[in-house]
C-alpha positions as MATLAB code, in Angstrom:
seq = 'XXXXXXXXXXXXXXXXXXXXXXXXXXXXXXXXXXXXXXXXXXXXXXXXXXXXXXXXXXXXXXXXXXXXXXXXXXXXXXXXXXXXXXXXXXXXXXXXXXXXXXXXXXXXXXXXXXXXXXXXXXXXXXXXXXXXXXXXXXXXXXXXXXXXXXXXXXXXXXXXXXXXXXXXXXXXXXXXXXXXXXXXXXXXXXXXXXXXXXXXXXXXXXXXXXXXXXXXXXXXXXXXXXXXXXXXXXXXXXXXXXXXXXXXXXXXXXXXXXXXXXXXXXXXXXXXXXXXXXXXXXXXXXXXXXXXXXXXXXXXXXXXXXXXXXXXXXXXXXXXXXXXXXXXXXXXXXXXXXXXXXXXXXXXXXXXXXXXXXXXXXXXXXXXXXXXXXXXXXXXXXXXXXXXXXXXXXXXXXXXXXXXXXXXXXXXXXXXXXXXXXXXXXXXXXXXXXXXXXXXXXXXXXXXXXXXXXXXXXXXXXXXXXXXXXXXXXXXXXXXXXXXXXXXXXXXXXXXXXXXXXXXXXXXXXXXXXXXXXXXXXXXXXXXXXXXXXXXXXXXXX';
ca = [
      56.821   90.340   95.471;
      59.449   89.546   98.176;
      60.269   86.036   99.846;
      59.250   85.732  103.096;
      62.664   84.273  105.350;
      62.010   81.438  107.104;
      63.152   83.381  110.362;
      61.603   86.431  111.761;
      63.741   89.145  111.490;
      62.967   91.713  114.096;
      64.064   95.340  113.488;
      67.000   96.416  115.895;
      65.771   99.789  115.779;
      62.612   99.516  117.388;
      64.010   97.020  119.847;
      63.692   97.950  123.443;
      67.855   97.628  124.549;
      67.273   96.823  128.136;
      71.274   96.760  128.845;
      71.923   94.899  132.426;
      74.277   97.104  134.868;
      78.193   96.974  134.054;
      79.359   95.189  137.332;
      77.707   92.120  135.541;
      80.253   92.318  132.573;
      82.965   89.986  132.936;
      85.589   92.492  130.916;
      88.496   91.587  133.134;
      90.629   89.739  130.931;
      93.013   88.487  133.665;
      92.280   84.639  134.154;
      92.627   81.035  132.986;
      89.946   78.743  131.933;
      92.276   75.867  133.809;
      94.175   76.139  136.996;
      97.495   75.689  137.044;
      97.755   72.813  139.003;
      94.795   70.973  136.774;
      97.010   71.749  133.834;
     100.190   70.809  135.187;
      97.936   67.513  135.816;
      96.683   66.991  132.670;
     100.389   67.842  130.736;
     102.032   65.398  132.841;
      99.973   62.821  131.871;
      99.955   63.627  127.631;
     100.420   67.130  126.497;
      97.997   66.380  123.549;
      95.634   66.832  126.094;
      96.239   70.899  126.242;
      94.457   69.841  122.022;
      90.848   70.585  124.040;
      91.858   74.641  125.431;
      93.771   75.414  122.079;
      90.568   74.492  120.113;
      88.813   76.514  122.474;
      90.624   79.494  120.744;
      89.425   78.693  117.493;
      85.624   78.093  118.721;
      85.908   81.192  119.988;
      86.445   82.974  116.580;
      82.864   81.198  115.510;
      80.914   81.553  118.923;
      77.150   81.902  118.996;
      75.700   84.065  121.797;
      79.145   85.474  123.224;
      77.531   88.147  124.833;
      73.839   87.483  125.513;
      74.223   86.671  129.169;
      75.291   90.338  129.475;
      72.602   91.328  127.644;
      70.115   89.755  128.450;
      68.987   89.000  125.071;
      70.179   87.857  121.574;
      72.174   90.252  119.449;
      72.495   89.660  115.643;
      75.597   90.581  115.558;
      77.310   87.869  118.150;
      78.707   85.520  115.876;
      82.664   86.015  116.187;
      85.432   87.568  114.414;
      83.761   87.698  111.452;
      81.428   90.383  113.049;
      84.353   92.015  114.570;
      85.887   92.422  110.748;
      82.134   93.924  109.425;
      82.282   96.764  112.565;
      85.536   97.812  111.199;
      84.638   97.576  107.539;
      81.345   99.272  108.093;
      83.107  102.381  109.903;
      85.400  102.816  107.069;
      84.756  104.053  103.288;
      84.088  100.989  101.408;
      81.372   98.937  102.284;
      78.004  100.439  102.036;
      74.765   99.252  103.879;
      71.460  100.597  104.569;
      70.819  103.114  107.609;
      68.359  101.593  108.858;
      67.158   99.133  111.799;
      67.595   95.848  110.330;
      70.932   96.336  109.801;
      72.870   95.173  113.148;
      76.137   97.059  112.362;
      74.588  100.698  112.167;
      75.883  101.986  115.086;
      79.277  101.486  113.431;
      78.229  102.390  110.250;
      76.886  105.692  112.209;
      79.595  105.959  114.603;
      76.882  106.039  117.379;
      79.416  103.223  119.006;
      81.934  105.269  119.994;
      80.605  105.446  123.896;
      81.879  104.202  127.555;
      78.723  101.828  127.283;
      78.051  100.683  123.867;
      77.699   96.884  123.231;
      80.043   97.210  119.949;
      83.015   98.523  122.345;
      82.192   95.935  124.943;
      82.135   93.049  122.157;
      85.628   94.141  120.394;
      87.280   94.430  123.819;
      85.989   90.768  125.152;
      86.185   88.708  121.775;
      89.660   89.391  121.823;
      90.721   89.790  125.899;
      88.757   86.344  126.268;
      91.349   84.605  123.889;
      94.278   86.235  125.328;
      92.703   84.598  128.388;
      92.905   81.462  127.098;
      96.288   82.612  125.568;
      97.637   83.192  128.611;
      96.391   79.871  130.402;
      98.057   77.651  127.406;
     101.292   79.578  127.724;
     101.709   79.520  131.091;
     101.265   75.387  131.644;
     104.221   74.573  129.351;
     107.677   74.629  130.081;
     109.347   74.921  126.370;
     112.665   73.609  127.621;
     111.208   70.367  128.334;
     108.079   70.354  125.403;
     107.440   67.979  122.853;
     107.030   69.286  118.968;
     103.496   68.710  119.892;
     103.704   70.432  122.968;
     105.702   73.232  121.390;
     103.025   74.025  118.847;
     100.115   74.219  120.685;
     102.447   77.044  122.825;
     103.277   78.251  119.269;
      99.669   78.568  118.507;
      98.614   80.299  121.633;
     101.614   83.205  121.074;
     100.097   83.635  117.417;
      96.673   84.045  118.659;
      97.858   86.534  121.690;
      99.823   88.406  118.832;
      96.753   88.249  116.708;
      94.534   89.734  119.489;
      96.478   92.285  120.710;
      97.253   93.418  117.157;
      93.483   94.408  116.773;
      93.298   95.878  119.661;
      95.997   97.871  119.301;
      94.596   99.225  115.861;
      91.266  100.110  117.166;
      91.461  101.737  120.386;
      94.570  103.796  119.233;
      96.308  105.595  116.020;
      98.653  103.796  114.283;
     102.395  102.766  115.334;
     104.225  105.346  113.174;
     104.091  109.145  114.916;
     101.937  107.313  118.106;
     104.381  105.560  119.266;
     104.357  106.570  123.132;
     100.589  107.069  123.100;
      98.109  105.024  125.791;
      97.178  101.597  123.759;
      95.489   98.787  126.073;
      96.801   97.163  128.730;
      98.871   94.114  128.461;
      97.884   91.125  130.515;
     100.088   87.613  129.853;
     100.736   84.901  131.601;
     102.609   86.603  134.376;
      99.668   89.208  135.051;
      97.668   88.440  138.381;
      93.861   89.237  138.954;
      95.080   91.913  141.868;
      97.533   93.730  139.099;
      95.062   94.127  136.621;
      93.183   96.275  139.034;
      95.851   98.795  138.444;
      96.826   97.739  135.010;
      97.692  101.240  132.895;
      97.234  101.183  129.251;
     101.090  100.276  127.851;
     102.511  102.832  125.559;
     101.856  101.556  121.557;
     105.477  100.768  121.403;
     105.243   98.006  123.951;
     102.361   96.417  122.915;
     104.022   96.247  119.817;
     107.435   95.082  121.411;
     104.957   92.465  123.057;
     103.190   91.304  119.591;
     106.518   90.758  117.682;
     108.197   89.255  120.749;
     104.943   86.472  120.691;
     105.875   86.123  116.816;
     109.016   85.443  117.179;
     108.409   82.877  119.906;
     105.381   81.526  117.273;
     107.566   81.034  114.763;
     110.219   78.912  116.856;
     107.491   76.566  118.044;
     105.623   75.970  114.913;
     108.333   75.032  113.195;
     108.029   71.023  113.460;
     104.383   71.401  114.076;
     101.594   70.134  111.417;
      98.186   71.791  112.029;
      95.092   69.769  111.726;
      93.482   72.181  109.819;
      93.806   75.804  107.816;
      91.367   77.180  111.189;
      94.521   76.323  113.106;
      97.860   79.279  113.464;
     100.918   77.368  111.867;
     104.315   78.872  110.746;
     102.828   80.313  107.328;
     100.217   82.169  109.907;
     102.493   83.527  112.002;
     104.882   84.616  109.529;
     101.547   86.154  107.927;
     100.900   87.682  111.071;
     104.201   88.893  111.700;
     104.434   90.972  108.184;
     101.039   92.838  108.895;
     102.892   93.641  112.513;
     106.116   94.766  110.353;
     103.823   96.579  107.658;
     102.330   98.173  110.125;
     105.622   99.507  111.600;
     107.149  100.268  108.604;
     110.120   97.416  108.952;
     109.996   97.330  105.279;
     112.421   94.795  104.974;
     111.045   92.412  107.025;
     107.838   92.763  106.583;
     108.249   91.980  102.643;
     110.534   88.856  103.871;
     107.426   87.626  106.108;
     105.052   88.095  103.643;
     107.173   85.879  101.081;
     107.441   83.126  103.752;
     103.504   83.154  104.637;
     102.910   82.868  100.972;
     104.837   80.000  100.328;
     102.846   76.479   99.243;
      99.723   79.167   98.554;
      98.825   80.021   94.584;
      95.806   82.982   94.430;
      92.797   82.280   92.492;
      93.056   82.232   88.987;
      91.288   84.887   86.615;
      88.503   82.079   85.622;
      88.615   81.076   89.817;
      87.793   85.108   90.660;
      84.778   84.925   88.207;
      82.258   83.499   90.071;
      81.066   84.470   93.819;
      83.421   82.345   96.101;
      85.147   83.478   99.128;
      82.774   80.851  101.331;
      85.645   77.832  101.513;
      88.825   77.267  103.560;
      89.882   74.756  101.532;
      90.814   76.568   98.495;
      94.563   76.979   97.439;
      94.673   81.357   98.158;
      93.567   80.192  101.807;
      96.142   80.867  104.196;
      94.032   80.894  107.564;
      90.437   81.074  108.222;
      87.500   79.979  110.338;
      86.291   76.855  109.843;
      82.655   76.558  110.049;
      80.355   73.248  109.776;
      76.608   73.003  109.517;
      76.347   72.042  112.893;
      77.994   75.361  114.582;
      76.067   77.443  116.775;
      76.032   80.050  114.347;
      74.511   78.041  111.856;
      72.059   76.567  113.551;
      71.082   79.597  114.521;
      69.892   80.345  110.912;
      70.487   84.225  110.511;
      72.694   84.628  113.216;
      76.253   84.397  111.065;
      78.304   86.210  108.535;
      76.276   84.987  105.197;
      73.681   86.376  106.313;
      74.718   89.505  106.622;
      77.267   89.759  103.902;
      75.839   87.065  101.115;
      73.921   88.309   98.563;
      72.363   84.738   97.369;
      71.221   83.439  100.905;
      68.351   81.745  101.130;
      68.076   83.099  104.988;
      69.540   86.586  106.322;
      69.531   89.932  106.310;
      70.995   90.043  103.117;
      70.252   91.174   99.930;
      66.593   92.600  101.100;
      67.127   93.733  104.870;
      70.468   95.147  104.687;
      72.733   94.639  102.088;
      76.200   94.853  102.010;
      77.577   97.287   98.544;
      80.632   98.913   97.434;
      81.311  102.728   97.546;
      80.168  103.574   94.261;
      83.345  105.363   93.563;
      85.071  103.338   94.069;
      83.648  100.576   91.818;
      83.477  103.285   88.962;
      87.395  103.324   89.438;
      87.904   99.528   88.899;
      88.577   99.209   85.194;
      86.197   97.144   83.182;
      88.898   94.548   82.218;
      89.567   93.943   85.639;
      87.337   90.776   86.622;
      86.558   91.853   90.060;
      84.952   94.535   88.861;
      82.059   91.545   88.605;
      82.259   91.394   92.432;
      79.440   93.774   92.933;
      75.738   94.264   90.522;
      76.519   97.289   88.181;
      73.617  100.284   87.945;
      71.695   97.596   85.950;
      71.902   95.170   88.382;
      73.405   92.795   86.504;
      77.086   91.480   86.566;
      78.991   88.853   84.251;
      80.041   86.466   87.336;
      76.484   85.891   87.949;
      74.283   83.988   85.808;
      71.038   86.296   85.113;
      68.268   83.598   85.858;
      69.896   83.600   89.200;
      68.218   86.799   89.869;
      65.203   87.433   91.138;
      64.561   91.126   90.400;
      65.784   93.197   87.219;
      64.754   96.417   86.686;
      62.879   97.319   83.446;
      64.615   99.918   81.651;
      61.097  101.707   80.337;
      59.593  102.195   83.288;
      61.715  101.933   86.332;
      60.405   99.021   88.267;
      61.636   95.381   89.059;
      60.775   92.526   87.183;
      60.954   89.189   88.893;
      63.154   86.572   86.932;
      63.086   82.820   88.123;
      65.810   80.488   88.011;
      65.826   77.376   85.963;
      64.139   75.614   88.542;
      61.227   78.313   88.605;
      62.313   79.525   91.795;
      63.369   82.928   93.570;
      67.201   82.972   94.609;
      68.292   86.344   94.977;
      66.869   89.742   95.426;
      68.754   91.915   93.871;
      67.134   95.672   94.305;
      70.173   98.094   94.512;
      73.540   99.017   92.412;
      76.821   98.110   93.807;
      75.580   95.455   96.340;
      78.484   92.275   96.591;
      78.464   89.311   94.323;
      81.517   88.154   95.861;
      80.851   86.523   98.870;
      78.743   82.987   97.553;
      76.456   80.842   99.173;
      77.022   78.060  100.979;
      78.606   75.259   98.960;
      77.637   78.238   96.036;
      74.146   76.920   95.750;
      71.921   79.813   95.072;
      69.110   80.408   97.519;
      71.091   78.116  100.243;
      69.290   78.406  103.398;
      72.547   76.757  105.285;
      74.618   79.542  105.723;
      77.808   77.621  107.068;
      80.262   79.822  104.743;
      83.773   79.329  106.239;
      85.211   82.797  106.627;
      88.754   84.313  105.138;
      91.370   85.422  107.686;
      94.252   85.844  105.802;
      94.901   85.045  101.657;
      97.862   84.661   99.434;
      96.656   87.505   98.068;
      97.252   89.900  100.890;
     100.692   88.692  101.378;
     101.121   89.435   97.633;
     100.104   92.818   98.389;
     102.325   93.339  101.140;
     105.511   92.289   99.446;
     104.958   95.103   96.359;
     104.174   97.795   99.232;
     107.352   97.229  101.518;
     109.732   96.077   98.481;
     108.511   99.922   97.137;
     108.961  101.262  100.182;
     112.110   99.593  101.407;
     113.427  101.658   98.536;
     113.047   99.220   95.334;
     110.401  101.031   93.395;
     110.966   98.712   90.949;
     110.900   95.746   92.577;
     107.329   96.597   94.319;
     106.091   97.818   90.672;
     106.800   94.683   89.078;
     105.130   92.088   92.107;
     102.001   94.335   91.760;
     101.694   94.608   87.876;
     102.743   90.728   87.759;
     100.086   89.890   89.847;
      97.373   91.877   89.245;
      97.581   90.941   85.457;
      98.103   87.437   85.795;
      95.140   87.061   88.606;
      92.570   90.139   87.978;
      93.295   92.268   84.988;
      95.504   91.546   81.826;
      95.279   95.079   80.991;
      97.274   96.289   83.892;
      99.508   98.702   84.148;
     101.104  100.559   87.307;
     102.069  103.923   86.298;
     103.626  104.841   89.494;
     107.312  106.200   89.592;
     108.097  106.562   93.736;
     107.619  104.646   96.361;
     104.527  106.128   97.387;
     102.837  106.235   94.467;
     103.354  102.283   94.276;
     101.701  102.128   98.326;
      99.039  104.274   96.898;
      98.457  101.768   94.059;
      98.731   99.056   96.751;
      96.228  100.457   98.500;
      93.892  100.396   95.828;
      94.108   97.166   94.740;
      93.799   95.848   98.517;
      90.721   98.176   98.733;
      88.961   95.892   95.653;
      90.870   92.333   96.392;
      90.436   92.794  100.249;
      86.545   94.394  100.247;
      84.686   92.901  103.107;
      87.534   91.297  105.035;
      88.015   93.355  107.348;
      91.124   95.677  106.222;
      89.366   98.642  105.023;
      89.140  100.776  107.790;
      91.931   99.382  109.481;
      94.096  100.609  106.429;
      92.667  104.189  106.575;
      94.047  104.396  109.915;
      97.518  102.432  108.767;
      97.889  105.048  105.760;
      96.583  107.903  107.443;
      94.238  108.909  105.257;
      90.922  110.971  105.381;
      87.200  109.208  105.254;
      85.347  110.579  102.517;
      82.200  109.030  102.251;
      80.451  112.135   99.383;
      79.208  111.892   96.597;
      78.610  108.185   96.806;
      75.850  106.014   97.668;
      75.762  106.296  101.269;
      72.354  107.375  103.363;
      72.661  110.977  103.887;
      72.440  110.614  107.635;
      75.736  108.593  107.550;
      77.753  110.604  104.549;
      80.810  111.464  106.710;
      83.692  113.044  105.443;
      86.704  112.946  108.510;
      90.316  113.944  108.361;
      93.205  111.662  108.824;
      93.691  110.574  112.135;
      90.383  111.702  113.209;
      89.202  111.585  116.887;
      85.923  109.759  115.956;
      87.891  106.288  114.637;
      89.087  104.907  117.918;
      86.722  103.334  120.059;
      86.122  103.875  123.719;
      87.472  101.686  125.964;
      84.109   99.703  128.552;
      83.809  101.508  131.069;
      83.177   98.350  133.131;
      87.298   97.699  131.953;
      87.530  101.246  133.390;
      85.525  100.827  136.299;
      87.347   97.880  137.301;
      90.888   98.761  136.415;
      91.422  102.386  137.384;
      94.862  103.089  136.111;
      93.231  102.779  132.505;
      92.543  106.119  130.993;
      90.121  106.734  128.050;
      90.114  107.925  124.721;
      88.667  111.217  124.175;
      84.827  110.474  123.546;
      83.560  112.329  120.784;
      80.205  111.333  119.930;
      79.249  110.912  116.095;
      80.110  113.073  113.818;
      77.804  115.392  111.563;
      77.013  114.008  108.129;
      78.317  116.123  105.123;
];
C-alpha cells in the first residue's frame, strides 16, 4: 500500500506542452523595475526606502510561478534557485532520480534541455537576468559618494547579487575560466546598458565577465562593511567574501581565494559529528549557515503544496514528489566509496534501506530479506511517514521543522555553508603550493566534523584537490555544486555501472559539448550580435 498525496500529481510526461510563441518571452534583461526619476524620488526622501527593490532580489530566489505566464501553464519546477541548483545537480554524476514523467528535472537529467527552445534554458537565463535587472536598477539610483552605511549596503547587496548571477551564468552557458578564457560567455548588461544596446549586445569574452564579477566583489565588500543584514537570506560581507573565493577558486587565484574563504568563514562553526547525524539541512538559522533562502509557511511556494524544493528533494514529506514519484539518490559508487566511519555515509538508505540517522519506525516500507518484498512499518503514532522503496535515496535533506510526514514543506534552502569555505581553503592552500597546509585543514576537519578515522594520503597538490573534490562531492550532495565542479575540474561524466536508468547512463569526456546550455533563442532573436553554443542534442546512453 502507498499514501495517496493530498495533491494530484500529474505526470509531466504525458502532459500536452503547449509552449506560447517566443516574441511573448520577456528574456531581455535590460530594464529597471523603477525609473530613475521615481528612485531618485524615493532616495531623496529616506534611502531605507530602496529596503522594498533589494528584498525584491531575495523574493526572487523563492518565487512561485516565475514563468507560467510564458507558458501558459504551471510548471513543477518554478520555484527559484533552488530548482536552478537541482538542473545542475541532476545533469551531473551524483544525484540519481528516476527517468520517468513525474520527475520535473528529466530533461536535465536526460540532457533533452540542451535546445534554442527548451523551458530549462529559458528559466536559467531569466531567474538570473531578472535579478541583474533589479541589480542594475538599485545600483544605478545611488550615488556612493554621498550614501549612508545604509544606503551603501543595500548598493553592496545589489553588486553581490549581480556577481552572484553572472557567476552562474557564466558556468553554465560556457567552459570554465582556466584554458576558455577568450571564449563567447553572455552578455553583460549593468547599469550603464540601454534597451537600444542590448539589441546588439555580443556575448563578452569569459575574461570580462569575470573582470566584471570580481570588480562587483570588490565594490560588495567596500559597502557591506558597516552594514548589518536583517537576516542570513540577505548578501553581507561574509557573503561576498564567500562569493568572491568561489570567483577566485574558480580562476585559480589560489592565494586569494583561500584568504576569502577564511574571511567568509569567520563567526560560522560546521555541524558537529552528533549535528550531521540526523536529516537536517532544512534551517537557515543554524551556526554552518552562511547564506540561504529564507522560506516561511506563507510563501508562494509553500502554499502551493508540491510546488518547492522538499518536495522534490525530501525524503520524509508528507506532500511531493518525493520519496514515491521521483526520488532524489546518490550514485551508488559513490556512496560505496564513503567509508563506514564517516557519518554522512548515513545521508542516504543503504541496499537494506535502512540507515543509522534515521530511526526505523520512521519508515514506512522495509524490505523482507526472505522473499524480496516491502513490509510496511508504522511509526509510533501508527502512522505512514516515509516511503522508502529504493537504495541510495537521501536522508539528508529533513522535513520541515524535521517532523516526519510534514505536509508543510517550508524547508529554508542552503546557499552557501562553513563547510564549503572549509573546503576551499585546503584546495587553494594545496594548490597555492602548501601541500601541507591544505592536507592538514582537510584531515582536521573532516575528522573533527564527519569521520574520526580520517586520513588524507595525498602527497601533491593535486592529489589533495582530488581529495577535496571528494569530500565536497559527499558534504556538498544536492546543493547545487556537483556538476558545476565537473566542469571547474575538468573532469569526465561517468554515469556506468551505477544505478542510473539505462536510457540516461551517460558516460562524456571532460569538457564535453553536451554540458553547456543553449542560449533562448528569443535572447537570440532579440539581440542579434549574440552567437550560440554549438547545439548538440542528447547524447547516447552507454
Amino acid at each position: 500500500m502507498k499514501r495517496i498525496k493530498r495533491y494530484t500529481i500529474p505526470v509531466l510526461g504525458l502532459m500536452a506542452l503547449t509552449l506560447v510563441g517566443c516574441s511573448d518571452l520577456d528574456t531581455n534583461p535590460a530594464g529597471s523595475d523603477l525609473t530613475k526619476e521615481q528612485v531618485d524620488e524615493v532616495i531623496a526622501e529616506d534611502a531605507s526606502k530602496l529596503k522594498s527593490e533589494v528584498s525584491g532580489l531575495y523574493a526572487n530566489m523563492i518565487q512561485e510561478g516565475a514563468i507560467r505566464d510564458w507558458y501558459g501553464s504551471v510548471r513543477h519546477y518554478d520555484f527559484g534557485y533552488a530548482a536552478v541548483m537541482m538542473m545542475t545537480d541532476q545533469s551531473g554524476q551524483d544525484e540519481v532520480s528516476e527517468n520517468s514523467g513525474y520527475n520535473w528535472f528529466r530533461k536535465s537529467l536526460s540532457y533533452q534541455d540542451r535546445t534554442v527552445s527548451d523551458e530549462v534554458g529559458y528559466y536559467l537565463w531569466n531567474h538570473f537576468y531578472n535579478n541583474i535587472r533589479t541589480s542594475n536598477s538599485i545600483i544605478s539610483s545611488i550615488s556612493l559618494d554621498e550614501a549612508s552605511d545604509v544606503a551603501k549596503g543595500y548598493v553592496g547587496q545589489a553588486y553581490g547579487m549581480r556577481a552572484f548571477c553572472y557567476l552562474n551564468l557564466i558556468q553554465m552557458f560556457q567552459f570554465t575560466y582556466k584554458g576558455h578564457e577568450d571564449a563567447a560567455g553572455v552578455p553583460i548588461v549593468t547599469e550603464a546598458t540601454t534597451a537600444e544596446m542590448t539589441k546588439e549586445n555580443p556575448r563578452a569574452a569569459v575574461k570580462d565577465v569575470y573582470a566584471l564579477i570580481m570588480s562587483d566583489l570588490d565594490k560588495a565588500i567596500s559597502c557591506l562593511e558597516k552594514y548589518t543584514r536583517g537576516g542570513k537570506n540577505e548578501i553581507d560581507l561574509n557573503v561576498a567574501y564567500g562569493l568572491r573565493a568561489r570567483a577566485n577558486l574558480l580562476m585559480q587565484n589560489w592565494s586569494a581565494a583561500y584568504a576569502d574563504a577564511v574571511k567568509a568563514a569567520e563567526g560560522f562553526t560546521p555541524l558537529s559529528i552528533e549535528e550531521a547525524g540526523a536529516p537536517g539541512f532544512n534551517d537557515i538559522n543554524a551556526n554552518n549557515w552562511i547564506w540561504g533562502c529564507d522560506v516561511s509557511e506563507t510563501n508562494d511556494i509553500v502554499q502551493s503544496g508540491i510546488v518547492n524544493f522538499p518536495s522534490m528533494m525530501c525524503s520524509f514529506t508528507g506532500n511531493g514528489y518525493s520519496p514515491m514519484y521521483a526520488s532524489r539518490s546518490i550514485n551508488s559508487n559513490l556512496w560505496k566509496e564513503i567509508p563506514t566511519t564517516d557519518v554522512r555515509k548515513g545521508w542516504w538508505f543503504d541496499e537494506k534501506l535502512s540507515t543509522p540517522i534515521v530511526d526505523p519506525k520512521r519508515v514506512v516500507y522495509v524490505k523482507d530479506e526472505k522473499n524480496g518484498d516491502y513490509v510496511m512499518v508504522l511509526n509510533s503514532s501508527g502512522e505512514e511517514v516515509a516511503d522508502i522503496q529504493t537504495p541510495y535515496i537521501n536522508a539528508k535533506f529533513g522535513a520541515y521543522k524535521n517532523d516526519y510526514g510534514n505536509e508543510t514543506n517550508a524547508c529554508d534552502i542552503p546557499m552557501m555553508r562553513v563547510e564549503e569555505m572549509i573546503l576551499i581553503q585546503a584546495e587553494a592552500k594545496a594548490m597555492s603550493g602548501d601541500v601541507e597546509g591544505g592536507k592538514k585543514i582537510l584531515e582536521d576537519f573532516v575528522k573533527t566534523y564527519r569521520d574520526p578515522s580520517y586520513s588524507c594520503s595525498a602527497s601533491s597538490a593535486e592529489e589533495v584537490q582530488n581529495a577535496v573534490w571528494f569530500q565536497r562531492r559527499i558534504e556538498l550532495w544536492g546543493e547545487g555544486f556537483s556538476f558545476l565542479d565537473l566542469l571547474r575540474l575538468k573532469k569526465p561524466l561517468d554515469r556506468t555501472g551505477a544505478n542510473y536508468d539505462k536510457a540516461v547512463t551517460f558516460k562524456l569526456p571532460a569538457e564535453s559539448g553536451y554540458f553547456l546550455w543553449i542560449i533562448p533563442e528569443s535572447e537570440t532573436n532579440y539581440n542579434k550580435a549574440c552567437k550560440n553554443n554549438e547545439i548538440l542534442g542528447a547524447p547516447q546512453p552507454q
